[in-house]
N, C-alpha and C positions, 0 to 999 in steps of 0.2 A: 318526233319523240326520241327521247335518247335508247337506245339497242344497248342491252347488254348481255350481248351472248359473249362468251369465254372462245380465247382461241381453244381449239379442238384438243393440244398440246397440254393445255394449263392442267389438266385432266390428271396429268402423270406427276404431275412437280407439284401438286397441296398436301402438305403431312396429313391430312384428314381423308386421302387415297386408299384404296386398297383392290387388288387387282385378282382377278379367276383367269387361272388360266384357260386355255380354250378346251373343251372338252377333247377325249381320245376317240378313237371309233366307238371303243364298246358303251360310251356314255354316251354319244348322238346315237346309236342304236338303240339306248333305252328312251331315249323322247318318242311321243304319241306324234305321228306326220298325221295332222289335218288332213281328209278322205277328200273336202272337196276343194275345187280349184283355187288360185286365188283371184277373186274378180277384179273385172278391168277396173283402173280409178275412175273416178266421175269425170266425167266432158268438162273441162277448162279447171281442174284442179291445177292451183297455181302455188308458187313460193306463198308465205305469210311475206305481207307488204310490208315494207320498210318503213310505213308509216306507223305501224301496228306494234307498239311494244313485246318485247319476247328475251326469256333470257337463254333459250334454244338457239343452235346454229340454225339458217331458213335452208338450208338443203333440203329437207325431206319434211313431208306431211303428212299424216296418218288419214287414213279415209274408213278403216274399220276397224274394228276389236272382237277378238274372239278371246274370251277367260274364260275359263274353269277353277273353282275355289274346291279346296275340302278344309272344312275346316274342325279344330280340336275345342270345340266350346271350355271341356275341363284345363286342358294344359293350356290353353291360351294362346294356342300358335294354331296357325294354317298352311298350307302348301297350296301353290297355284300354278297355271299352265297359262300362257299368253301366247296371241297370235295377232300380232299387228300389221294389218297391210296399209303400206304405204306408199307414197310418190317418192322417188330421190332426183333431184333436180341438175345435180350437178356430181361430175367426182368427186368422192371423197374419201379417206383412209376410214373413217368410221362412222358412227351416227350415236347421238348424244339424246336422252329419254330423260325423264325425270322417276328417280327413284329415291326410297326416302326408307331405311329400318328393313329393307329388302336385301337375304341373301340369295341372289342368284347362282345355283347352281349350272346351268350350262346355256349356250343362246348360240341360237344358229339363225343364219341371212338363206330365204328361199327364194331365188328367183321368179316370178311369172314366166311361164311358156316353157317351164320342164327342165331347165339348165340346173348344172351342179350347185348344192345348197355347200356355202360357208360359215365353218364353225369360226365362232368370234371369240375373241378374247372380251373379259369387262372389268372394267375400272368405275368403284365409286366413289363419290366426292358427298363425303356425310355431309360436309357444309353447305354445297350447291345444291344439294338434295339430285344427284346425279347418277347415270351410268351412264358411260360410254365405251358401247360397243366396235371393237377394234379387226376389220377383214383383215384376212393373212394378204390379200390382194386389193387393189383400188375400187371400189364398190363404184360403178358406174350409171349412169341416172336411168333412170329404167322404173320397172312396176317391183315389189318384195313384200314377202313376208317376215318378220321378225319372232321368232318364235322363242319362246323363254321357258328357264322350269325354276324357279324359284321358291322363297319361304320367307315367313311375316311373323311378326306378333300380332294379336290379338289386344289390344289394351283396355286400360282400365277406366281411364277418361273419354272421354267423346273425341277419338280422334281417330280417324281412319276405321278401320275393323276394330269396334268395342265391345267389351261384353257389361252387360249389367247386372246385377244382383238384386232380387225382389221378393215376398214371400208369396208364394202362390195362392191366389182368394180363394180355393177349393179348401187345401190341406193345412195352409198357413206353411208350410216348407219351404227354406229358399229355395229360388231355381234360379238359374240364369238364361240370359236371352242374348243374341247380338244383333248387333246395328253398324251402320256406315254413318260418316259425317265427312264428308269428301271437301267441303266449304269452309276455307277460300282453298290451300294447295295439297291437299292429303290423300287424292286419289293416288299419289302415288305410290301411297305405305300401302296400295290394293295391287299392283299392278303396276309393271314398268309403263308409264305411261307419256303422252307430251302435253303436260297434265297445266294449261292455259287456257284459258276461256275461248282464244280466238282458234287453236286447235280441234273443231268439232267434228264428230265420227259418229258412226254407227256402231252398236254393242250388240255382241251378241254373250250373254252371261249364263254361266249354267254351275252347278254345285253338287256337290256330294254331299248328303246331309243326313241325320239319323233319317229314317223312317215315319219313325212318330209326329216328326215336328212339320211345323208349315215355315217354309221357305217362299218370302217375298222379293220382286224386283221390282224393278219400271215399267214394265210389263207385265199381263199375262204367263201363265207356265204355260209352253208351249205341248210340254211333256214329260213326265214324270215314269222313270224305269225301276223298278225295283232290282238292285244290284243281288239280294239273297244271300247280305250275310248282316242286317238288320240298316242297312243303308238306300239310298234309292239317290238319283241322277235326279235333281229337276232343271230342265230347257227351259230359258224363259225365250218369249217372244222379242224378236229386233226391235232394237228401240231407232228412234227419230233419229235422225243427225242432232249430237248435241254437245257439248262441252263435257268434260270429264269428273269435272266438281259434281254434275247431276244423279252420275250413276249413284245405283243404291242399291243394298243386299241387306233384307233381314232374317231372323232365322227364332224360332224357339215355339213353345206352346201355345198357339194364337187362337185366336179364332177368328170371325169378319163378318160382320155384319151391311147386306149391302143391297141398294135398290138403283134401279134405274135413274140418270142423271139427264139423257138423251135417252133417242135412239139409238147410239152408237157408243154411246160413254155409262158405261156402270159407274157407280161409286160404290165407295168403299168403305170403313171404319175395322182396321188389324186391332185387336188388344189384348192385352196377357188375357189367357183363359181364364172362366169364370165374370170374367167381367160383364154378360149378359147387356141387358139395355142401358150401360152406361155410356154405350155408344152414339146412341141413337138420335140424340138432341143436336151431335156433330154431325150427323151423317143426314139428319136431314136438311142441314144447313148449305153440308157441301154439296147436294145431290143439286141445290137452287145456284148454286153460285156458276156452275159449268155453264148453262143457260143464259145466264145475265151478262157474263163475260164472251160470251160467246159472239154476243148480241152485240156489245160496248163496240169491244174492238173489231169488228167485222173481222174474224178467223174461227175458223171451228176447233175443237181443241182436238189433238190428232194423234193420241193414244185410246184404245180402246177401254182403258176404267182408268178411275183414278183414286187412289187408296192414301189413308190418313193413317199412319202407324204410328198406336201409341206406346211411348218406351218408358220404364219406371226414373226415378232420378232426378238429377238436374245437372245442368253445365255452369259454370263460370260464363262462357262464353254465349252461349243461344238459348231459345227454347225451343225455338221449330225450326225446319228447315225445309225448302222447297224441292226438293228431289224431283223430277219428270213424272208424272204420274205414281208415284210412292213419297208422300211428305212424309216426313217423320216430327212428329212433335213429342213432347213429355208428357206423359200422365196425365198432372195435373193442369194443364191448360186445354186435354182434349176430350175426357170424359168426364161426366155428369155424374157424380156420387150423389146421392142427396143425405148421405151423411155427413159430409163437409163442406162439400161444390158451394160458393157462397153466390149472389146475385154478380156481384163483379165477375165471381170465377165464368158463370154463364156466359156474361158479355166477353170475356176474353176468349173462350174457346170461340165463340161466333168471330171475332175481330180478328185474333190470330189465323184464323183459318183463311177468313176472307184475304189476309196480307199473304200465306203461301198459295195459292189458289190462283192470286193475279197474280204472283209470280211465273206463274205458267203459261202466259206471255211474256211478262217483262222480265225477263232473266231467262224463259228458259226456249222459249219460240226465238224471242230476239233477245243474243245475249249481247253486253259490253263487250268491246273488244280487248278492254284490259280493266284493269281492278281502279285505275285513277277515274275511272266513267261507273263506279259501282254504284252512286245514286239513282244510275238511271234503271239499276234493280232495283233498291231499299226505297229509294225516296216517292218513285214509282207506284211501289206494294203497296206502301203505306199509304200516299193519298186514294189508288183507288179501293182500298181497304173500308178505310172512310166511307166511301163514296158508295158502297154497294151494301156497307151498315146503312145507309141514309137511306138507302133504297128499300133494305129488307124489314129493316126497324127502328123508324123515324121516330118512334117514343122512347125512343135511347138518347136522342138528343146528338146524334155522334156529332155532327157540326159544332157544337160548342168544344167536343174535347180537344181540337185542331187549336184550340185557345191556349190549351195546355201544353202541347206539343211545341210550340210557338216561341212560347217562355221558356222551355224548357232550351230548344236551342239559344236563343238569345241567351240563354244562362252563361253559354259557356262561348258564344261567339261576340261577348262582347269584354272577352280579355284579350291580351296580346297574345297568347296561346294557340291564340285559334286557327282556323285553316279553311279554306275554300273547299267549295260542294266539291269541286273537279280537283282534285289534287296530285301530286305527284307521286308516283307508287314504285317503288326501287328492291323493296325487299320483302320477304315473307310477313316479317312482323308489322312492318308498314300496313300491309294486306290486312292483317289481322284488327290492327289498330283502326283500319279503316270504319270499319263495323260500329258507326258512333252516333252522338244525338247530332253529329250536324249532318253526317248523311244521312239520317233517319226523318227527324223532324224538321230540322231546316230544311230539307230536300220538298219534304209533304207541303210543307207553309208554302216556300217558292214556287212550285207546283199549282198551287189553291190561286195564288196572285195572280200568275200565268194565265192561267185558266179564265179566272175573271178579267182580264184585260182583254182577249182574243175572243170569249164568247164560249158557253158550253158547247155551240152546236159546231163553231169552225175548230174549237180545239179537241173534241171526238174527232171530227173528222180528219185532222192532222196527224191524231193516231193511228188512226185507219192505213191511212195514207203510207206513217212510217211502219207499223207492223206489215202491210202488205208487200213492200220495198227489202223488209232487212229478215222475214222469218225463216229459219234455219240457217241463221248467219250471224253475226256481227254487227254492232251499231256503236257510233260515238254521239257524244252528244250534238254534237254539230248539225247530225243528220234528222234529229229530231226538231233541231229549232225551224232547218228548211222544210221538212213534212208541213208544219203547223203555220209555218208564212206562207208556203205554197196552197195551203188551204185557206187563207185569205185573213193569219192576222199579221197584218202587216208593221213593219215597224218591231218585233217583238225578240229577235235575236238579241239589240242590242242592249235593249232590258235583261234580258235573259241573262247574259254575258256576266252583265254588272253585279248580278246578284249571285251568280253561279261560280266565275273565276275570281271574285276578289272576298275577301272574308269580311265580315265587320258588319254591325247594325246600323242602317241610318236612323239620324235624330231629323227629325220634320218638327221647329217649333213655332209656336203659330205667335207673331206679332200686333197686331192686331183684328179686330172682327168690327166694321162699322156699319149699321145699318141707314139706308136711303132709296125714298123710293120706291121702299117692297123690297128691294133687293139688299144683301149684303156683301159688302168689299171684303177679303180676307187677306191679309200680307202671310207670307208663309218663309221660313229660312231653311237650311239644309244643314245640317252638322253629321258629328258621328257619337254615338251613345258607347262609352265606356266604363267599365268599373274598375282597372286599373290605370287605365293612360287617360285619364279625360281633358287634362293640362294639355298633354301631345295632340290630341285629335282635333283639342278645339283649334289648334291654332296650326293646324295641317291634315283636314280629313278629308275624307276619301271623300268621295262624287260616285253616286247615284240615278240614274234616268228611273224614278220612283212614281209607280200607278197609285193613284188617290183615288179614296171615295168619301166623299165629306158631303153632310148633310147639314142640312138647318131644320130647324123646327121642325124635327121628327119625319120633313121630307123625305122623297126618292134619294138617294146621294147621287151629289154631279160627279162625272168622272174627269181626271186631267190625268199628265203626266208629268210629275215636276224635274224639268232638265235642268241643272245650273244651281247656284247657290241660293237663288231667290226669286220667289213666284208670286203670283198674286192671283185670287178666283173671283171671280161675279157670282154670288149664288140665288137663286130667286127663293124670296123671303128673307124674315128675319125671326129670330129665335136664338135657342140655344145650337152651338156649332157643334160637331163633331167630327172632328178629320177618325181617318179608320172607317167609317163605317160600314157593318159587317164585318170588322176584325179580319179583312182576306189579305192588307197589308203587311209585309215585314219592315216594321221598324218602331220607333216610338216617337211617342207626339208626346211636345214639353207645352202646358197652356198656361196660359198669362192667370193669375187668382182668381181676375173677375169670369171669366172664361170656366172655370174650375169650380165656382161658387154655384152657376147657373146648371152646369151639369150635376152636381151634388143634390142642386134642386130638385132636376129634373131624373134624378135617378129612375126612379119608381117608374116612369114611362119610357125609359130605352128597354128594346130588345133586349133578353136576356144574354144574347152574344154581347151584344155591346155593353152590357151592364158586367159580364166577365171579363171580355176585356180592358176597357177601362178602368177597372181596379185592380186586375194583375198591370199593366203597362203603367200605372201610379205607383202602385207600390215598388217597383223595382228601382224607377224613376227616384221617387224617396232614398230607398235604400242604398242605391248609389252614391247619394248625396247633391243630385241636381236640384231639388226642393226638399221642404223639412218633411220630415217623418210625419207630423201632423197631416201635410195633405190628405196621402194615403190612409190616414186613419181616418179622419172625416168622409173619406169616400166609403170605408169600410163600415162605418156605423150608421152610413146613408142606405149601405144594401135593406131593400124590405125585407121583411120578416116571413111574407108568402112569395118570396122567391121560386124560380125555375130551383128546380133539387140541386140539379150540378153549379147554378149559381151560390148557393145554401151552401154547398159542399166547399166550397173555393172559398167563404168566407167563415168559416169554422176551423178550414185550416188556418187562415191568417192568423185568427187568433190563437190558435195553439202555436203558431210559427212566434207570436211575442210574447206568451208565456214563458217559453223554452229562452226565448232571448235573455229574459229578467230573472237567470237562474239563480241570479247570489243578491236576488230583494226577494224574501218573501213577500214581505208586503205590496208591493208593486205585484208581484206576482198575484196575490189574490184579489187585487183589486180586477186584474186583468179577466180573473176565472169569475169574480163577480158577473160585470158588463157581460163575458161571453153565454153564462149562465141563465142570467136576464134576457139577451137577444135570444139565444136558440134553445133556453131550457124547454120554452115553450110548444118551439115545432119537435122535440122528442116526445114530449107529451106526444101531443096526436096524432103521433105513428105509431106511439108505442114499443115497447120494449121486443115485442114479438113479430114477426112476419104476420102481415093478410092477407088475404086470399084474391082482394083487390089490386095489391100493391103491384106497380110498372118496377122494372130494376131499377130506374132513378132514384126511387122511394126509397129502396131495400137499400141500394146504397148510400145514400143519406141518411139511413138509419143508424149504419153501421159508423159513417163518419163522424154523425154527432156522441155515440156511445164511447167511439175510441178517443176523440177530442176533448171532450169532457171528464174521459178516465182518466185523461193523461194529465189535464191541470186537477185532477184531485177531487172532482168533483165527490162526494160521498154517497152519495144514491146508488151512481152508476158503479162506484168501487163494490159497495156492500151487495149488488147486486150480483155482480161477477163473480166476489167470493161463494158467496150463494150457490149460484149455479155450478160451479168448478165440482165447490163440496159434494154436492148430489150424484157428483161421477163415482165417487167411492161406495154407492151402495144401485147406482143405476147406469151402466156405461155406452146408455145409451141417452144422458139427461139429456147431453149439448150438441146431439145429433141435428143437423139444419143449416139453414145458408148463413146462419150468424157464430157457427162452432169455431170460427178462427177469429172472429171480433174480439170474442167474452176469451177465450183463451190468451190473446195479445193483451189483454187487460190486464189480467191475471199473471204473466210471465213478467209481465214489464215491473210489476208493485211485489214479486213471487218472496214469500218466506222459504225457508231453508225446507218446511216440511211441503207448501207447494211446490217445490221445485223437482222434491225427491216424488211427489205424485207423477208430475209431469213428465219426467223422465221412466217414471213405472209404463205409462202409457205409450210410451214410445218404445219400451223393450216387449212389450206385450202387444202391438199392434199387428194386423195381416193385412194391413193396406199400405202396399209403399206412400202412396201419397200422404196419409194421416202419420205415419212413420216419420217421414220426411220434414212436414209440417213441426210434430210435438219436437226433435231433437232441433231445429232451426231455433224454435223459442224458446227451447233454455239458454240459448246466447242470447235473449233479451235483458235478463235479468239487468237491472238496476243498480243491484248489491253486488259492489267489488269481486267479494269472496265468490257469491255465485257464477259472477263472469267468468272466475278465472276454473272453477270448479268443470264450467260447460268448454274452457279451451282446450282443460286438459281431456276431458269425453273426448274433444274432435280427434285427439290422437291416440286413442284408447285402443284403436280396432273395432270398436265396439258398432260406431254409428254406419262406418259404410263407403265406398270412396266417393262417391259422388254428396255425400249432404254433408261431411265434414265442413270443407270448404265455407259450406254454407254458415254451417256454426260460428266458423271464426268471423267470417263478415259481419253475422248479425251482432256480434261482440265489439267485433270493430264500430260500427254505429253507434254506440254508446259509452266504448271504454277503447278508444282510438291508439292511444300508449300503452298501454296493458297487452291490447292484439298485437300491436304493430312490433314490441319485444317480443312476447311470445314469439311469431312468427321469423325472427329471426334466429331466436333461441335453438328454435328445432326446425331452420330453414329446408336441413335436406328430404325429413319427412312430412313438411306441408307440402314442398316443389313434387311431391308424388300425387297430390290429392286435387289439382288444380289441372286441366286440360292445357295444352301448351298455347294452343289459341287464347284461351284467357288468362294466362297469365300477366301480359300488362296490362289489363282490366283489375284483375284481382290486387296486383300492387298500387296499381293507382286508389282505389278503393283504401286500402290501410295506411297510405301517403295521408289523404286526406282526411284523415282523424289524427294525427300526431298534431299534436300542440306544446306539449313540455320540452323547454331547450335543450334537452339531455337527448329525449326522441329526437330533435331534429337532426341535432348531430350526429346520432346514429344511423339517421335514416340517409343523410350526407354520404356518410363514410358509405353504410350500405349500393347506394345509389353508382357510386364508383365501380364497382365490380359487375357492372349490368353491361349490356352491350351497348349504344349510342341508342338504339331501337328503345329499348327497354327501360331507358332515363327518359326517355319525353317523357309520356304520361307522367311519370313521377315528378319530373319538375313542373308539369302540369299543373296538379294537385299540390304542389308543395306553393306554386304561388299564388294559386286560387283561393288556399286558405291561411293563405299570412294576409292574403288581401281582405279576406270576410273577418278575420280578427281584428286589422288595424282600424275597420271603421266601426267595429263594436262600440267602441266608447263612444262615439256621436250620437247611433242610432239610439242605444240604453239612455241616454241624456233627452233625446227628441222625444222620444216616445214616453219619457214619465212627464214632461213638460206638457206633452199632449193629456196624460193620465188625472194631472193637476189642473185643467180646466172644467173635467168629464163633473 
């Protein structure tokens, strides 16, 4: 891997330098000298391997951390004390930390074994995110303490030490609260720290904090002093050896709600006070999930609780995060309102939770040794995420959403944009950027394949295998493919490889199907599926070693592995074929008409995976222009009408997906709301408008999909209904309390007159629930009407809404009024760049990229795009080619699809 550590030297000579001189005596005389020793390093603490990326010199290695924070929740600043012991391997004039927004006041080098302590000089390197500490003499390799006194900001956005703002459920009064978000490089705005994944230490954390408030870590509080002058000291408990992204400190008016998870493991549930049992549907989720995981991966989990802290707000960038025994998640994904909490929102706090929870192996027992291996965190969480919804609540159907997830990466990995699961990681915002649907959902799909090839029982046992091998360490991918071959599936590294190191979709299209015999012949070919290169690919694509499961006549599926560009199967029987089956493949299957006729047929009796997959993998297929649009419609009007829910759901959006397309035919347009009206008016019938007491979440959310589906093409019932409901809030404010108050509201916002808008915005100045708060000011950026988009852009910079849901506003404006936001946002560039966390930043520009459409915006968005750093133009040219590409083939699809409209 390439090393990019700075000569020691470069430190002095970057104009973004700035240098403390060494402290005088009477200033080392005012630092606190640590009471107890400094312990020896761990037996075979070694250099970081050269194999191990790092933009650190490998001289010296941290093995512990001793911090003390106090911090000013009002001024927004803190002061802290650090105590890093560490190995130094070699001579060296200095030693290089990563430090970020830290001014260091004074830093001294302590010996182990009593010798004279050296005050240092420091130099930082705002751009490296650096300090480097400067001996008056040659630091020689040995055992040391690094001890620091420094001071931070507190910020606004989710980055490093934040503070929030939220109205308290008791009083309705703002308070504030604070939080850490250390993930991917921001421990160091906490702490001069060697702030790398492959850098793991032990912490010992402890804080000055009011009195009043409850102060959280990774741990237990060890101890709690009353200082007596309305302050008090809390010690928390040593954490694991761990990576420094992990640590976590929160702080404000809490309360916790918490039961037994083991014998040895509490769980936990933090949340603004007053929150009461809003907790408690999360908390007993996670209390199951410590147990199950515990069990999967044979490891015990090796903190004594583990606590879910909810924070008000929301980021650009995350929603949760996996901290070591303290997650931090937002509000609204962690506790159960049942004034708002919708059936989705349920399933998300459950799913979210389960994705931070297994992180607690996978990222935090066994971390990546650098950020280019960060699937084998996200992509990881996510499938066993999955996996333990499947376990805990199989009438959620979680297997089919893996359908979803699927597409979603194919979405974006089948333009030239794109990038491999394992990629190369150079810079912070690289880092940052990483955090994306191909290491999310491509990662989970690849994963799922994997999985099915090897066998569930050898590929548990392969993890086993790697978490026993790599916990409280380090792992690359590499080490995980030998785990899982060495546990007997063989053959599967270089599968792995193919799908892991090289980016792109395979095309698998089937030649023909001849039955003889009993048995049928199948020809199969190999391509690559693209939606802007597909001239290039076809006639130079990449190569694949791709696991099949193809069935006939509703059989078992045979399994193969197709290597090469052209394969052929025996299948026993004959019937209708189906390559994919079970949807566990990554790629897409192109079928011959007749082939496509027989499945259309036979719709009504595939699996309802298979009946989701197969019309998302057509439709796309369509959409790209490898077959006409017709196919994928005929598949879409083959779906039954008593469908699986989340099949129902998948085909409700379709068709709100080609209403939205035929935006400048009315008629065509109502033709479309006709047929979809006719297909699914009838399953809202008998769900009904209202929740039952019957209903699974499936239900609830196919309820909600068909009301917003139908609103959105105009339907008149569902409108008149909505209006209805809204109005009733004006004399009862509690009409649209229930799991469907953000349905009827997103109704309502999106169709909003001048005087609903000014209601909605009432509700949101009058609310004492951040979340409901949060919600109402998001959906007046829905609005429809010009005037009102531009009305909610200018609220986002009013002061008014809040620094964290602004953001949000503009985005939800941008979804609908892509050139109106995307000037805005330049207009008043230096007060949005406040309201945006710096991690999401090129998320948040990419996001406004891809709603520019008028040539005026593009040019803007050009010139704009210039002034960004080389980091910060990907995504934008991302998004700039993804959607000239989904423009240039508008005109095809609008032509295919009324052609298909003209036969209906």
């Amino acid at each position: 891997m390439k090393r990019l550590a700075l000569p020691l030297v470069t430190g002095l000579l970057l104009a973004g330098c700035a240098t403390v001189p060494a402290p005088d005596m009477a200033s080392t005389a005012g630092m606190d000298t640590p009471a107890m020793a400094i312990p020896a390093a761990p037996q075979g603490l070694a250099p970081l391997s050269d194999a191990t990326t790092s933009s650190l010199p490998r001289t010296a290695r941290p093995y512990h951390y001793t911090i003390e924070v106090t911090p000013d929740a009002q001024a927004l600043t803190f002061t802290g004390k650090s105590a890093v012991d560490m190995k130094v391997f070699e001579e060296t004039p200095s030693l290089m930390l990563n430090a970020n927004e830290l001014t260091i006041a004074s830093a001294r080098l302590v010996p182990a074994g009593g010798g004279a302590a050296m005050d240092l000089q420091v130099t930082t390197d705002s751009q490296a995110q650096t300090a480097t500490f400067t001996a008056p003499t040659t630091i020689q390799p040995g055992t040391y303490r690094l001890e620091t006194e420094y001071s931070g900001t507190i910020n606004t956005q989710a980055n490093g030490l934040f503070a929030l703002n939220y109205p308290d459920k008791r009083t309705g009064k703002d308070v504030r609260a604070l939080f850490t978000q250390f993930e991917a490089p921001d421990a160091r705005r906490f702490a001069p720290m060697f702030d790398e994944p492959a850098y793991k230490a032990t912490f010992d954390l402890s804080a000055i904090v009011p009195a009043d408030q409850m102060a959280v870590s990774n741990t237990p509080a060890a101890s709690e002093d009353d200082l007596g002058d309305g302050t008090k000291r809390v010690t928390f408990m040593t954490t694991p050896k761990m990576s420094t992204y992990l640590l976590f400190f929160g702080l404000g008016d809490f309360e916790r709600l918490a039961m037994p998870a083991t014998a040895k493991v509490e769980a936990g549930i933090v949340a603004p006070a007053g929150s009461g049992e809003q907790g408690r549907y999360a908390l007993e989720g996670l209390a199951g999930l410590i147990p199950y995981y515990e069990g999967y991966f044979g490891q015990p989990f090796p903190l004594p609780k583990i606590d879910n802290i909810a924070g008000p707000g929301q980021s650009q960038f995350f929603g949760a995060m996996e901290n070591w025994g303290a997650v931090f998640t937002f509000e609204r994904i962690l506790l159960n309102d049942p004034k708002i909490t919708s059936a989705r929102g349920r399933q998300s706090i459950y799913e979210v939770q389960a994705h931070e929870v297994a992180h607690q192996w996978f990222g935090d027992l066994v971390t990546m040794a650098w950020w280019d291996d960060l699937w084998l965190n996200e992509g990881f969480a996510s499938w066993m995420a999955t996996k333990a919804t499947d376990h805990f609540h199989p009438e959620w159907y979680p297997l089919l959403d893996r359908v979803g997830g699927r597409e979603a990466a194919m979405g974006l990995d089948s333009y030239a944009s794109t990038h491999p699961i394992v990629q190369t990681i150079d810079t912070v915002e690289e880092t940052n950027q990483a955090f994306d649907t191909i290491t999310y959902q491509k990662g989970e799909a690849v994963i799922s394949m994997l999985e099915a090839y090897a066998g569930e029982d050898t590929w548990r046992d392969g993890l086993r295998r790697y978490m026993a091998a790599h916990k409280f360490d380090n792992a690359k991918t590499e080490n995980l493919w030998a785990a899982i071959e060495a546990a007997g599936a063989t053959s599967l590294t270089g599968i792995a490889r193919d799908f892991t190191t090289q980016p792109g979709v395979p095309l698998v299209q089937v030649g023909s199907a001849t039955c003889s015999g009993g048995k049928t012949n199948l020809s199969l070919t190999q391509s690559q599926f693209s939606q802007d290169q597909k001239d290039a690919v076809a006639a130079n694509p990449q190569g694949w070693r791709i696991p099949l499961l193809v069935s006939v006549g509703g059989g078992a599926p045979m399994r193969s592995v197709m290597d090469g560009k052209s394969a052929s199967m025996t299948l026993n029987g004959c019937g209708t074929v189906l390559v994919n089956a079970g949807q566990l493949g990554y790629y897409r299957t192109l079928y011959p008409a007749k082939m496509l006729t027989a499945l259309r047929t036979d719709m009504g009796k595939l699996a309802p995976i298979d009946q989701l997959g197969l019309l998302r993998d057509q439709s796309a297929l369509s959409s790209a222009g490898y077959q006409k649009m017709g196919v994928a419609l005929d598949l879409l009007a083959a779906v039954p009408r008593n469908a699986n829910p989340l099949v129902a759901e998948s085909a409700i959006g379709s068709w709100a997906g080609l209403y939205a397309l035929l935006e400048d035919d009315d008629a065509a347009q109502a033709k479309v709301a006709k047929m979809a009206t006719a297909a699914w008016g009838p399953r809202l019938q008998a769900l009904g408008y209202d929740p039952r007491p019957s209903d699974q979440v499936p239900e609830e959310n196919l309820r909600s999909s068909l009301l917003g589906a139908l609103g959105a093409m105009g339907d008149e019932k569902v409108l008149a209904e909505a209006a209805k409901r809204f109005d009733a809030l004006k004399t009862n404010p509690a009409a649209l309390d229930g799991p469907l108050k953000t349905t009827w509201l997103a109704i309502v916002a999106s169709n909003a007159t001048d005087a609903q808008w000014n209601q909605l915005l009432s509700l949101a100045q009058n609310s004492d629930s951040s979340v409901q708060r949060s919600t109402y000011y998001a959906l007046l950026g829905a609005a429809d009407d010009d005037t009102l988009a531009q009305r909610a852009l200018d609220l986002a910079l009013s002061g008014e809404v809040g620094m964290t849901d602004s953001a949000a506003i503009i985005s939800a404006v941008a979804s609908g009024h892509g050139d109106l936001a995307f000037n805005f946002v330049l207009d008043n560039q230096a007060k949005v760049n406040s309201l945006v966390d710096d991690s999401g930043m090129a998320r948040f520009l990419a996001r406004l990229a891809g709603g520019v459409k008028d040539e005026r915006s593009i040019a803007r968005l050009e010139a704009f795009k210039k002034t960004l750093s080389a980091d910060l133009q990907k995504p934008i040219d991302r998004s700039i080619a993804i959607n000239r590409q989904r423009e240039s083939v508008k005109p095809r699809q609008i032509a295919e699809v009324k052609s298909w409209l003209a036969t209906q």
